[in-house]
C-alpha positions as CSV (number, residue, x, y, z in Angstrom):
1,X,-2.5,-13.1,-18.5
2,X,-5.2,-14.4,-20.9
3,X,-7.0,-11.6,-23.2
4,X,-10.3,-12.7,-21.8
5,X,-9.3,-11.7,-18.4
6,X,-7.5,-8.6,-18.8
7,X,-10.9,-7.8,-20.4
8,X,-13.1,-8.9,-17.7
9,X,-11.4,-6.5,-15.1
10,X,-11.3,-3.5,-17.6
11,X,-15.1,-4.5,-16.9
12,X,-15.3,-4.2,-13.4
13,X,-12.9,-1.0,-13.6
14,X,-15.3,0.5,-15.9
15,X,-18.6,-0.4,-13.4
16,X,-17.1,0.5,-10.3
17,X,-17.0,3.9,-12.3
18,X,-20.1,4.3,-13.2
19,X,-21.4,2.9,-10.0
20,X,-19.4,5.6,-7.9
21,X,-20.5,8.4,-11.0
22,X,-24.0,7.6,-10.7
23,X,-23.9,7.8,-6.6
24,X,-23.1,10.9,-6.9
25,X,-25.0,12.2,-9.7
26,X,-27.9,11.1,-7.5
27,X,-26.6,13.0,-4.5
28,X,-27.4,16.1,-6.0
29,X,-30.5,18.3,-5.7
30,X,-32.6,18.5,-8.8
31,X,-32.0,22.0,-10.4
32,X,-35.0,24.5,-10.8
33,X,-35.0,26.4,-14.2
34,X,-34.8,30.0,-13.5
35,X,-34.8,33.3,-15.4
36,X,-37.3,34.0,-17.9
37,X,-37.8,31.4,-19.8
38,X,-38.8,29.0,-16.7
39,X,-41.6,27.0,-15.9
40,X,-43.0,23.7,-14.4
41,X,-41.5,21.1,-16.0
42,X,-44.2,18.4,-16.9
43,X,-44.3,15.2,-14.6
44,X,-43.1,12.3,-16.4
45,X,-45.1,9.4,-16.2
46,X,-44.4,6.2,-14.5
47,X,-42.5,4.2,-17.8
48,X,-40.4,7.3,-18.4
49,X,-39.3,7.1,-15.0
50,X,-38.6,3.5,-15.3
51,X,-37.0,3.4,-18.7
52,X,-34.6,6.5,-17.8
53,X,-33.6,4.3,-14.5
54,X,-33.0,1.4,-16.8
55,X,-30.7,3.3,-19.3
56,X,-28.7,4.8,-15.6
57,X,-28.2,1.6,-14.1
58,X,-25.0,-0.6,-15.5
59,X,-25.3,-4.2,-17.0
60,X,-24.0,-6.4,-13.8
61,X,-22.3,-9.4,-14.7
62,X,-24.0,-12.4,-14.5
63,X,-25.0,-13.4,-10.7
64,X,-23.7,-10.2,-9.7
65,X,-25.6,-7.9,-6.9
66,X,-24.8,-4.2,-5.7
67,X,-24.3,-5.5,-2.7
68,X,-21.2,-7.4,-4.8
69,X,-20.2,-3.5,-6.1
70,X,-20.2,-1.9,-2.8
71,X,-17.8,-4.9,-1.8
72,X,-15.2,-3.6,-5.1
73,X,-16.1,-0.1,-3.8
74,X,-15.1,-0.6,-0.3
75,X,-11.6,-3.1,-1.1
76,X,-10.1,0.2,-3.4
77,X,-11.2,2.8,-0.6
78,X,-7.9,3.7,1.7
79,X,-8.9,3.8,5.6
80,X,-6.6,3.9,8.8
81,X,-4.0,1.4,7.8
82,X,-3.4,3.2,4.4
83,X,-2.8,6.4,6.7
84,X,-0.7,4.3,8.8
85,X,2.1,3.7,6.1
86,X,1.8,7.2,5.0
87,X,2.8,8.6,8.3
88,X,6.1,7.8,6.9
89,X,6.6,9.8,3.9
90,X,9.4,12.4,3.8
91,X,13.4,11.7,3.6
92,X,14.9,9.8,6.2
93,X,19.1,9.3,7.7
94,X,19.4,6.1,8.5
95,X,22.7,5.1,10.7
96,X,23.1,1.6,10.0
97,X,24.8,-1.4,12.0
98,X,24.8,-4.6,10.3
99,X,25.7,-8.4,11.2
100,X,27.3,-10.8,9.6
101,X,27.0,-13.7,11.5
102,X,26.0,-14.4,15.1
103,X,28.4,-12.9,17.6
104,X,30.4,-10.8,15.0
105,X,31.6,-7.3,15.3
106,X,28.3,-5.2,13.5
107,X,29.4,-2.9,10.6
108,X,28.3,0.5,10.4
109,X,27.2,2.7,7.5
110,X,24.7,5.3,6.7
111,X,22.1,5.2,4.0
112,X,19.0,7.5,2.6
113,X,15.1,6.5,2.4
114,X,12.8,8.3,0.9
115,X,9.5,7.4,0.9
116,X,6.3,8.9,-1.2
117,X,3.0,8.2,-1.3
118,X,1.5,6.6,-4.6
119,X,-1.8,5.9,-6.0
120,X,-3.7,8.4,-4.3
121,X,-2.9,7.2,-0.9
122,X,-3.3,3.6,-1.3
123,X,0.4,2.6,-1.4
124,X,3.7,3.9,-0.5
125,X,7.0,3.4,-2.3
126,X,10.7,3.3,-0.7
127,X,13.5,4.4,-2.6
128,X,17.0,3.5,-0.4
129,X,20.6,4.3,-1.0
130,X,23.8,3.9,1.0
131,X,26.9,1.7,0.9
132,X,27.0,-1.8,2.0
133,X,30.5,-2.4,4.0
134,X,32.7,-4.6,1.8
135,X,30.4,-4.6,-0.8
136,X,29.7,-1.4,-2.0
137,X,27.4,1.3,-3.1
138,X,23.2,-0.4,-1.7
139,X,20.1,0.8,-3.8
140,X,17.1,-0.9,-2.8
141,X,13.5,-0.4,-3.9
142,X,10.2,-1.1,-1.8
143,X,6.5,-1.3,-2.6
144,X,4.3,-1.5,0.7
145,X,0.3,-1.5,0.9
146,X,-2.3,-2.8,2.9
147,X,-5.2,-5.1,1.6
148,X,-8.3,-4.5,2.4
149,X,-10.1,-7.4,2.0
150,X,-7.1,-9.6,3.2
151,X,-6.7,-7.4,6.7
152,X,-2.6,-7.4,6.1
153,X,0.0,-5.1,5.1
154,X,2.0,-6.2,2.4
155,X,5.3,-5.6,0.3
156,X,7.5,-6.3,-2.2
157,X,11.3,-5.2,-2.3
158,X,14.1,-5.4,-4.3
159,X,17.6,-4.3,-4.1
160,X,21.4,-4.2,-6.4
161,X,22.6,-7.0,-4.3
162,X,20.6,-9.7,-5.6
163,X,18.1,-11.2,-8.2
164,X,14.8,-12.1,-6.6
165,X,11.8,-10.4,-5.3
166,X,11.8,-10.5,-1.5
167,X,7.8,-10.9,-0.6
168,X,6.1,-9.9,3.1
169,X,2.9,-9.3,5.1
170,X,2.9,-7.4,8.3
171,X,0.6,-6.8,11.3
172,X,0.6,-3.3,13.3
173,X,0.5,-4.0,17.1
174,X,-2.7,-2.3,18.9
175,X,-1.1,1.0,20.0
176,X,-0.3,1.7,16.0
177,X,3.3,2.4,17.0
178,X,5.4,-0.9,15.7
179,X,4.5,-3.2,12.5
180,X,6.4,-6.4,12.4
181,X,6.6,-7.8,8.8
182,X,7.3,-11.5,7.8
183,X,9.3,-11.9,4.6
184,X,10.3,-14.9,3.0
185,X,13.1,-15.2,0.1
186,X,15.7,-17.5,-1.6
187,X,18.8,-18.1,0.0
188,X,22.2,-18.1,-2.2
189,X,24.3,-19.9,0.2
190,X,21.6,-22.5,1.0
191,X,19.9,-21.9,-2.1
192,X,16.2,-23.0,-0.1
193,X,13.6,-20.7,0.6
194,X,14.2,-18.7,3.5
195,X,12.3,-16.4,6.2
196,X,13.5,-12.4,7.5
197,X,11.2,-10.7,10.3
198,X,11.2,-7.0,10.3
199,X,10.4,-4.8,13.0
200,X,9.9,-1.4,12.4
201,X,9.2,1.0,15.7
202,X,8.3,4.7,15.7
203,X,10.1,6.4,18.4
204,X,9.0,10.0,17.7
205,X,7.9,12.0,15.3
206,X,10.3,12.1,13.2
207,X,12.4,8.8,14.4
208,X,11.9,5.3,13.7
209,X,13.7,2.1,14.5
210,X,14.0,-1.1,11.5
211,X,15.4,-4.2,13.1
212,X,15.8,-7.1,10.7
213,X,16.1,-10.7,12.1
214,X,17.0,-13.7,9.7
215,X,18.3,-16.8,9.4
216,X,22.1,-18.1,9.9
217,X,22.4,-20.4,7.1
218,X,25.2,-22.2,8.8
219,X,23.4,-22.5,12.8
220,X,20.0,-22.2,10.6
221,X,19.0,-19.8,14.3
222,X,17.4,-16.6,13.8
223,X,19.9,-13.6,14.8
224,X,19.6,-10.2,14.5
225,X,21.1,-9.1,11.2
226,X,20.6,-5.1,11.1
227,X,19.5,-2.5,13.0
228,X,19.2,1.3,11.4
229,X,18.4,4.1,13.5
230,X,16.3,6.5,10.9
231,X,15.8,10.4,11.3
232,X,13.2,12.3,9.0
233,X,15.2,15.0,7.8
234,X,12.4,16.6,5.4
235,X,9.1,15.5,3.0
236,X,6.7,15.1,5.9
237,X,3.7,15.7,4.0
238,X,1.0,13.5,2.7
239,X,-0.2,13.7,-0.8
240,X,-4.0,12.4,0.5
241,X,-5.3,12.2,3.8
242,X,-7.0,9.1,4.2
243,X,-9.5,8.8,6.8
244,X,-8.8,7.3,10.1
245,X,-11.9,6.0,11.5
């Protein structure tokens, strides 16, 4: 990334600051002098009052509005979805039953998730372990999110048992209960671009369901690939509690 632009959205960090420290600054009630020495301060004439809102206002870039800073405010601001994917921090058992191919015999195994909240709330990362029948010991590592501004959830993942970054966006279904993610990744076998669909269901409390479906690369059908049946065992606790409406 060029210089210029790593410089222009140190920028924007730095107004969004000031923008939100100023808000609040002028959220508070002016403070009274007391005690003995204390009396009415004079009234400051109409150019004082103007050049000490000049000197608290931030340069906008050019173009720019405040309409355009509540916009930055409001994309870095976790809401309901953000909760969403925190609902599943803590340590979870998964028992695990995995498919080869269509029609074969599914392998089982057991593997550990944990999953922790990052960036005060706006993220979630997944940490997984286990052993992969026939191929042994699985450590995988998963970034999940949801954009704002783009209305999706979205993820990155990556594992031992390969070299690329696998790359999804999900939608949750109206009663909040199942979010179906859409991946897409490079197949070794066919070495083309390929598609896996995730369904992850929340059963209880503390139980889930993650169904993977992908592609045969011999039939090129989808078939279901893996199924692992998750219990929390402990961690249930949120770092931030984002709002939910």
């Amino acid at each position: 990334m060029k210089c210029t632009t790593r410089c222009s959205i140190v920028g924007i960090a730095a107004l969004i600051a000031v923008a939100g420290s100023l808000a609040f600054a002028q959220s508070q009630p002016p403070q009274t002098p007391t005690g003995p020495k204390s009396r009415t301060p004079a009234v400051p004439s109409a150019q004082d009052a103007k050049d000490a809102a000049a000197q608290e206002m931030p340069q906008l870039p050019p173009g720019w509005t405040p309409e355009d800073m509540q916009a930055m405010q409001e994309a870095g601001t976790p809401g309901p979805m953000h909760a969403k994917l925190q609902e599943a921090v803590g340590t979870w058992k998964g028992q695990n039953k995995m498919w080869m191919a269509p029609g074969a015999e599914p392998m089982t195994s057991e593997s550990v998730a944990t999953i922790t909240p990052m960036m005060d709330g706006k993220f979630t990362k997944c940490e997984w372990s286990g052993d992969m029948p026939g191929m042994g010991p699985f450590n995988g590592f998963g970034l999940y999110g949801y954009d704002n501004v783009g209305k999706k959830f979205q993820s990155t993942w990556i594992d031992n048992m390969g070299t690329g970054m696998m790359q999804g966006t999900g939608e949750m279904s109206s009663d909040g209960k199942t979010l179906t993610w859409n991946f897409e990744y490079n197949c070794p076998i066919t070495n083309k671009p390929t598609t896996m669909r995730e369904i992850d269901r929340v059963t209880g409390k503390d139980t889930r369901v993650m169904e993977m479906h992908g592609v045969d690369p011999k039939s090129g059908k989808e078939y279901k690939m893996m199924e692992i049946t998750m219990t929390r065992t402990g961690g249930a606790t949120r770092a931030v509690s984002a709002p939910t409406n």
